[in-house]
N, C-alpha and C positions, 0 to 999 in steps of 0.2 A: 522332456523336449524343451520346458520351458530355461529362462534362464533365472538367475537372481532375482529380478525386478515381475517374478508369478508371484503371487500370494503364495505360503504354505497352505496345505492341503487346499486347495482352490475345491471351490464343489464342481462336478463335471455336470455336463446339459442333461437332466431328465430325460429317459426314455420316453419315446412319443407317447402319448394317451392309446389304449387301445379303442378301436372302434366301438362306437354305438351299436347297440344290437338292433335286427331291424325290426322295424315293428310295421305287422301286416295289416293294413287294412281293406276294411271291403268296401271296394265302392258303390253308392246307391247310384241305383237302376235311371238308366240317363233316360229321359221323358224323348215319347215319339218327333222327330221331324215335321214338320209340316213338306209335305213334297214338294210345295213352288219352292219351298225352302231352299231343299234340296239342288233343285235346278238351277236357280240363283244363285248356291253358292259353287256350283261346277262351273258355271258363266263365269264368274269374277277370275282373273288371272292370280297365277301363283306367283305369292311374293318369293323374292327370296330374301335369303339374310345378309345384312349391309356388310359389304367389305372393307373390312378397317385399310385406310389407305395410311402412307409411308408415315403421315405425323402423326396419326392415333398408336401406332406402331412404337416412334420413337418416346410419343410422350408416357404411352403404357411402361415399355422398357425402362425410362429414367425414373417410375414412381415404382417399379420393382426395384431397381438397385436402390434409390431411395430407404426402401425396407429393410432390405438385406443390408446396408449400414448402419441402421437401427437396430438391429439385429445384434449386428456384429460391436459395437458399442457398447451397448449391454455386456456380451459377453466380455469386454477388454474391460470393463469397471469392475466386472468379477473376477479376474488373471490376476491383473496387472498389478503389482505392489505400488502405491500410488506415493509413499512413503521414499521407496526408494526412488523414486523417478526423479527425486530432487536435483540427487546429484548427476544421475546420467547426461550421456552425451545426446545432442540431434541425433548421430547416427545409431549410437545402440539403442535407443528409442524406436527409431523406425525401423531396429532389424526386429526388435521384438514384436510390435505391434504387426510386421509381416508376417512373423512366425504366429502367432494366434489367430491373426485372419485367413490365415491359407487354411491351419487345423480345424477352424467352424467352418469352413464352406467345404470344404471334405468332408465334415460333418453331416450338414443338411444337403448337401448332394447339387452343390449348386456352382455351375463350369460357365467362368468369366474370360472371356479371351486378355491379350495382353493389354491393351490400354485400357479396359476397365479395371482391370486389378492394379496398376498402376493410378489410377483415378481414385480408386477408392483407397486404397491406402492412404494418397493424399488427403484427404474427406476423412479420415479415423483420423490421424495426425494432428489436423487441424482441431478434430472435434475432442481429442486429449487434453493438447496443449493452448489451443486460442481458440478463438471465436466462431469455428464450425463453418458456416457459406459463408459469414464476412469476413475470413480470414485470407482470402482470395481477390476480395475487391481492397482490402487494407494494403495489402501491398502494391497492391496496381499505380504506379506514379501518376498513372494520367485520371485518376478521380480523385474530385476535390470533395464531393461530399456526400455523402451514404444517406438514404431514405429507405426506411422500411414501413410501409404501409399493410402489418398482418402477414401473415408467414408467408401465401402466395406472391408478393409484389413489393418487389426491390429494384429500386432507383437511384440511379450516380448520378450523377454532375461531371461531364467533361467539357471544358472550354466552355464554360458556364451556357452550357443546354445540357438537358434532362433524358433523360435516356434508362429506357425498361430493360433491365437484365434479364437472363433467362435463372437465375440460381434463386433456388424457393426453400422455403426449413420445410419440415416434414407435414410439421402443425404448431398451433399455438401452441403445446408444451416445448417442442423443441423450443422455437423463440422465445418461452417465458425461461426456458433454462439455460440461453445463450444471456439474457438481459439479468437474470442473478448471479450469471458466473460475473458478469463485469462490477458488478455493485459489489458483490461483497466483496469481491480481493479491493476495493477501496473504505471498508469500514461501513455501507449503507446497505440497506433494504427496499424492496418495491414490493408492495401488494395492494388488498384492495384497500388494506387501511392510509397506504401511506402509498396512492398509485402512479405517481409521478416521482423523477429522480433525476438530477445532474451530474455527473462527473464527469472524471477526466482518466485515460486510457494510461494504459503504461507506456506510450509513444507521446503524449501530451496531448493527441487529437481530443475534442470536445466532445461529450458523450451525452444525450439527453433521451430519455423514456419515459413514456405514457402507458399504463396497464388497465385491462379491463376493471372496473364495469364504466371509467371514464374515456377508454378508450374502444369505441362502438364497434367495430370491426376487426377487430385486434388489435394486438399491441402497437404503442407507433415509439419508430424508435431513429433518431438523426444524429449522427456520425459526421462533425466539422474535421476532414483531417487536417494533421501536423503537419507542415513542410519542414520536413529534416536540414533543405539546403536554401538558409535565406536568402531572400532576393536583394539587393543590393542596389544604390541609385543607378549604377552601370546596367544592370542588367534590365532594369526596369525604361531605363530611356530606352535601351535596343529593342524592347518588346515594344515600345510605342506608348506607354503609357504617361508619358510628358516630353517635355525636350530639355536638351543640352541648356539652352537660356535658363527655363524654371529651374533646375537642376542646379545651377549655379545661382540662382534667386534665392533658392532653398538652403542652402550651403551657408550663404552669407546672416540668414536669418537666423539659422539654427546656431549657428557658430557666436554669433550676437548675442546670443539669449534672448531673443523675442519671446512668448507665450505663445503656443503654439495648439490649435486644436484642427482634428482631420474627422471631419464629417461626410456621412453618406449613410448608404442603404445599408442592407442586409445581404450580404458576400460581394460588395462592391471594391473591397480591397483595403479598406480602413487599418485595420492591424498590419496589412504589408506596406503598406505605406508610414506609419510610426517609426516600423523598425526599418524600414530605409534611412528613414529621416532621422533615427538615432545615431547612424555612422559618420554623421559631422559633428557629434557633442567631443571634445577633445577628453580624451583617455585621463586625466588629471583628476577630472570631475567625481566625484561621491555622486552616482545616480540613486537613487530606491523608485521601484516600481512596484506596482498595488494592481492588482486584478482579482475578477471571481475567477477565469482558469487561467493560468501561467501558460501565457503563449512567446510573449516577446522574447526574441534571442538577442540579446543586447552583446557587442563584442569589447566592449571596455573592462578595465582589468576592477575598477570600484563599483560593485552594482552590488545591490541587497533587494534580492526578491521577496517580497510577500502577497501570500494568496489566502480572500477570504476565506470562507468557512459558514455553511448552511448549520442554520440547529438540529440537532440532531432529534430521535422520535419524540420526546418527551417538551419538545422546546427549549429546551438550554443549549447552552455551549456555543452558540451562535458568533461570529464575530463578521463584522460588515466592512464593506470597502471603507465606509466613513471612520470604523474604529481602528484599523490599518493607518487609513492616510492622519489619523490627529496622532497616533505614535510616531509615524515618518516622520511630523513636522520635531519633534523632540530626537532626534538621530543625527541631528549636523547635516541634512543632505543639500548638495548645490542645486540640482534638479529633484523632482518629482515627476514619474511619467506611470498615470492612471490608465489601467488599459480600456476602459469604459467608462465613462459619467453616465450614470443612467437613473440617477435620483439622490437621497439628501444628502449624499455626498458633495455635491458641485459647490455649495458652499464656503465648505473648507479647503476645496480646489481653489476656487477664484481668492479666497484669505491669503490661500499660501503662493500664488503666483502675485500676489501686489506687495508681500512681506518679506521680499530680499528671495526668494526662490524663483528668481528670474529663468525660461528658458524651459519648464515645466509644460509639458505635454500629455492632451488627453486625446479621447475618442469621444463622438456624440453619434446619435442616430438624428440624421435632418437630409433634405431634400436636395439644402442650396445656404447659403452663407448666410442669408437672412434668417432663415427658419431655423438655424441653428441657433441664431442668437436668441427665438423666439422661447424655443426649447429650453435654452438655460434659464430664460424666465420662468418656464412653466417648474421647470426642479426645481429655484429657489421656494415659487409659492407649495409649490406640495413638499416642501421641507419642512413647511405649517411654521415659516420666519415671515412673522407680519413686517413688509418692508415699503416703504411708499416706491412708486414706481420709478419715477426719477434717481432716487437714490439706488436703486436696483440696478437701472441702466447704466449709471454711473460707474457702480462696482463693476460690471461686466467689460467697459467701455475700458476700462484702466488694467484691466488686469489680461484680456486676452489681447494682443496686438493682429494676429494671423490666424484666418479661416481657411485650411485648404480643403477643397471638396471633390472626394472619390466619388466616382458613378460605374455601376453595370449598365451599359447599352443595350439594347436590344438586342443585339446580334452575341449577347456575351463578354465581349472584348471591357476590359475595364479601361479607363479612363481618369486621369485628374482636369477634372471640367473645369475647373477655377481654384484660382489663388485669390482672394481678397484680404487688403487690409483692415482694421479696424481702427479709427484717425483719432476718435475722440466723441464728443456729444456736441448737437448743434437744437440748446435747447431740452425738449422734452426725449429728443430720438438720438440712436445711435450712429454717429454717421463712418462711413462704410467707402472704400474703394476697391474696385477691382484691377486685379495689373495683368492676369493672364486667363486667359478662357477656351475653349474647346470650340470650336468652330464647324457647327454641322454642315454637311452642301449637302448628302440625298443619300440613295441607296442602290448599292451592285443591283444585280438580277439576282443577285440569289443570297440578296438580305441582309449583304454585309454596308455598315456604316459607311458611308465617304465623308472625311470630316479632313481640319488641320489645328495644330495649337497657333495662338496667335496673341500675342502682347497687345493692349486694349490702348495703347499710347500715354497713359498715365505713368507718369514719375511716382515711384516711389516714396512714400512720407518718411521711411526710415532709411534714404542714401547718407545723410550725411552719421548718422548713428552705423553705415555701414563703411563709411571712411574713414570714424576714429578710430574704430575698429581694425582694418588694413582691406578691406572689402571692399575697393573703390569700382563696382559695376560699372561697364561701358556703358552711355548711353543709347546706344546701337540696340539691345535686349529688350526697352523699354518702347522700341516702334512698333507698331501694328504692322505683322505682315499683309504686304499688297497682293490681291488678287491677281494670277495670272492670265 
C-alpha cells in the first residue's frame, strides 16, 4: 500500500495481548449490620453519578485524540523511510503520512469524523517535520512571543499582552522531545547535566530552554520570534511609535555619523528600532554587525555579519561578542553595529566609536537615558578595568553622542519615550539634553494610553554639525508642542 518513502519490511503492529485469565476469589463473609445501621442508611438519599457536562466531554475527547496521535506517531517513525523524506515533496509527505494514518486507525478500530482527520494529520505533519504544538503558534503572524510553562501551559504574546492558549504537548517527554529535536539540528544538547540551552531556530527566532531538575515544574521553554518583514522608519511613524519630526532628527543623526545607542526594557522594541535606524546609513558604507543571535536585517549591499558562539560541553570553543568586535576593529569597517552590549565588551565598543568608527551602533538594557549611562559604568567596572571615575565618564561622554529610549507601556503599545543628547562633561558628571519625549495625559476606559510626542524646546547641540553635513533642520521641529 505503502509507497517508496515505508521502510522495507516495516514490522507490522503485534497482535493484541491475549486476556488475563480470571482468577476467582472468595470473598470473606461480610460482618453483621447493625439495624439502626441499616435504617440510616435507607434514610440517606440516593446519590447518583455526576454527569459529565459539554467541557468534561470536549476536554476527555481532545486527550483521546491526543493519544491516538501518539499512537499514530509511533507507528509513522516505524513506516516512514526517514532517509528518504529528505528529498520529498510537502505534498507527497502528507499523502503518505495520510495513507499510514487512515491504515492504523482501521487498525485499532477507531472512526474520526472529517475535521478531526484533517486536524490530526496536520498534528503528524507537524510532529515529522517541525515542532509538534508550536508549529502552529510559529506561524501565526500575530504572536510575537512563545512561552511554554511544562507541557500543560503555553503562552503568546499578541500586541504585547499575554494570553493562555488552549494547545498542550501530551507530557513532559513529548516536550523534552520537541526541545532536543530544536537543539540538536543546531549542534547542542540539553539534559540534566547541561539543563539549560540557547539557540537560534531555522527562521532566526530566538530559542531559549530550561530542563528539569532546574526547571521545577517542567520544562521552561521561550520562543522570541523572527519578523520576516522589517519594519521600516515609514511604517513605524504610521504605527505611532514616534513622529515625522524625530524621524527626520533621526535621519540627520544617523546619516552624520553620531554614536548611537537605543536603550529600553525587555521586548520594548530595541532591535526594531536599530534596524529602522540602520536604513539611513548610506549604502557606500562597509557595516560589520556583532551579536549573540543574528537578528538585524540590515538592507545595504556592504554588511559582514558575525554571531558569537557559547563553549560548547567541555568549555572550549567558546568565542565572545568582545572576541568578535576586537576582530571587526581589524576588518576596515566604517560603522560597527553591536546588537547588545551586555558586559566586557562595552569597552571595546566605546574604543572603537572614539577611534575613527564614527556612526557605530549599539543596544543596552536601561530604564531611561541616564541609567543607561549608569549601566555602561557598571560594564566598564565588572570588565575588572580599574578606571578612576572621571576618566570613565569622560570615555563615555566622548564616544556616545545619542541616547534613544524604547519603552512597553502598559497597555502594550511601544513607544520612543525620548531622544537625548549627550553634550560633554560638566566637571565630575555627564551632562545630558533631551530634545524629544513622550508625553503622557491619562488613560481610555478600557486601559489604553492617551499620550502625545512633543519636542522639549531645546536646540540641538549637533545643528550646525548637521548643516555641514547638508541636514539643515527647521527650527519649527525643535518647539514644544502647545496644549490644545
Amino acid at each position: 500500500m505503502f509507497s517508496k518513502y515505508k521502510k522495507p519490511n516495516a514490522p507490522k503492529d503485534a497482535p493484541a495481548a491475549a486476556g488475563r485469565p480470571k482468577v476467582s476469589v472468595t470473598p470473606a463473609a461480610a460482618p453483621k449490620v447493625d439495624e439502626a445501621r441499616k435504617s440510616l442508611m435507607k434514610a440517606m438519599p440516593e446519590k447518583r453519578a455526576a454527569e459529565a457536562g459539554p467541557v468534561d466531554k470536549d476536554k476527555r475527547r481532545k486527550e483521546r485524540l491526543s493519544e491516538i496521535k501518539l499512537e499514530l506517531h509511533k507507528s509513522l517513525l516505524d513506516n516512514l523511510n526517514l532517509a528518504a523524506l529528505e528529498s520529498a515533496s510537502e505534498a507527497e509527505l502528507r499523502n503518505e503520512i495520510n495513507s499510514i494514518a487512515n491504515e492504523s486507525l482501521e487498525e485499532m478500530g477507531i472512526v474520526l469524523n472529517r475535521d478531526e482527520r484533517q486536524a490530526l494529520s496536520q498534528d503528524l505533519f507537524f510532529e515529522v517535520t517541525g515542532l509538534g504544538p508550536l508549529e502552529t503558534l510559529l506561524k501565526d503572524p500575530s504572536v510575537n512571543d512563545i512561552l511554554v510553562n511544562g507541557p500543560q501551559q503555553i503562552f503568546v504574546e499578541r500586541d504585547g499582552k499575554l494570553q493562555l492558549t488552549d494547545i498542550t504537548f501530551k507530557d513532559e517527554k513529548h516536550l523534552l522531545r520537541i526541545i532536543d529535536k530544536i537543539v540538536s539540528a543546531v549542534g547542542r544538547r540539553v539534559d540534566e547535566s547541561n539543563p539549560y540551552v540557547d539557540a537560534r531556530l531555522a527562521d532566526g527566532s530566538r530559542f531559549n530552554a530550561m530542563v528539569p531538575p532546574i526547571a521545577v515544574d517542567g520544562s521552561l521553554v521561550s520562543i522570541r520570534k523572527f519578523k520576516k518583514d522589517k519594519l521600516g522608519i515609514e511604517e513605524l511613524v504610521k504605527f505611532g511609535a514616534f513622529t515625522e519630526e524625530m524621524a527626520a532628527y533621526l535621519q540627520a543623526a544617523v546619516s552624520t555619523r553620531l554614536n548611537v545607542i537605543v536603550s529600553g526594557g525587555t521586548g520594548s522594541g530595541k532591535t526594531t528600532t536599530l534596524n529602522a535606524l540602520s536604513g539611513f546609513i548610506d549604502d557606500a558604507e562597509r557595516i560589520l554587525t556583532i551579536e549573540d543571535t543574528a537578528e538585524l536585517q540590515l538592507q545595504q549591499t556592504h554588511v559582514g555579519r558575525m554571531e558569537s558562539r557559547p563553549p560548547n560541553v567541555e568549555g572550549r570553543g567558546g568565542v565572545s561578542q568582545r572576541d568578535c568586535l576586537k576582530n571587526a576593529l581589524r576588518m576596515r569597517p566604517d560603522r560597527i553595529i553591536v546588537g547588545e552590549t551586555r558586559g566586557e565588551e562595552v569597552i571595546d565598543m566605546l574604543q572603537a566609536m572614539n577611534t575613527g568608527h564614527d556612526g557605530s551602533m549599539t543596544t543596552i538594557h536601561a530604564n531611561s537615558a541616564r541609567d543607561g549611562v549608569s549601566r555602561l559604568e557598571n560594564m566598564i567596572a565588572m570588565a575588572g578595568i580599574e578606571m578612576p571615575l572621571k576618566a570613565m565618564r569622560s570615555q563615555i561622554s566622548s564616544a556616545v553622542n545619542l541616547i534613544v529610549q524604547a519603552s512597553r507601556l502598559q497597555d502594550g503599545s511601544r513607544r520612543m519615550t525620548s531622544i537625548t543628547e549627550i553634550t560633554g562633561m560638566e566637571g565630575d558628571v555627564i551632562s545630558m539634553q533631551e530634545i524629544f519625549r513622550y508625553q503622557r495625559v491619562g488613560l481610555t476606559p478600557d486601559n489604553k494610553i492617551i499620550g502625545h510626542f512633543t519636542a522639549t524646546g531645546v536646540r540641538s547641540h549637533y545643528s550646525d554639525r548637521f548643516k555641514l553635513w547638508g541636514y539643515d533642520l527647521p527650527p519649527a521641529i525643535f518647539e514644544p508642542m502647545v496644549a490644545e
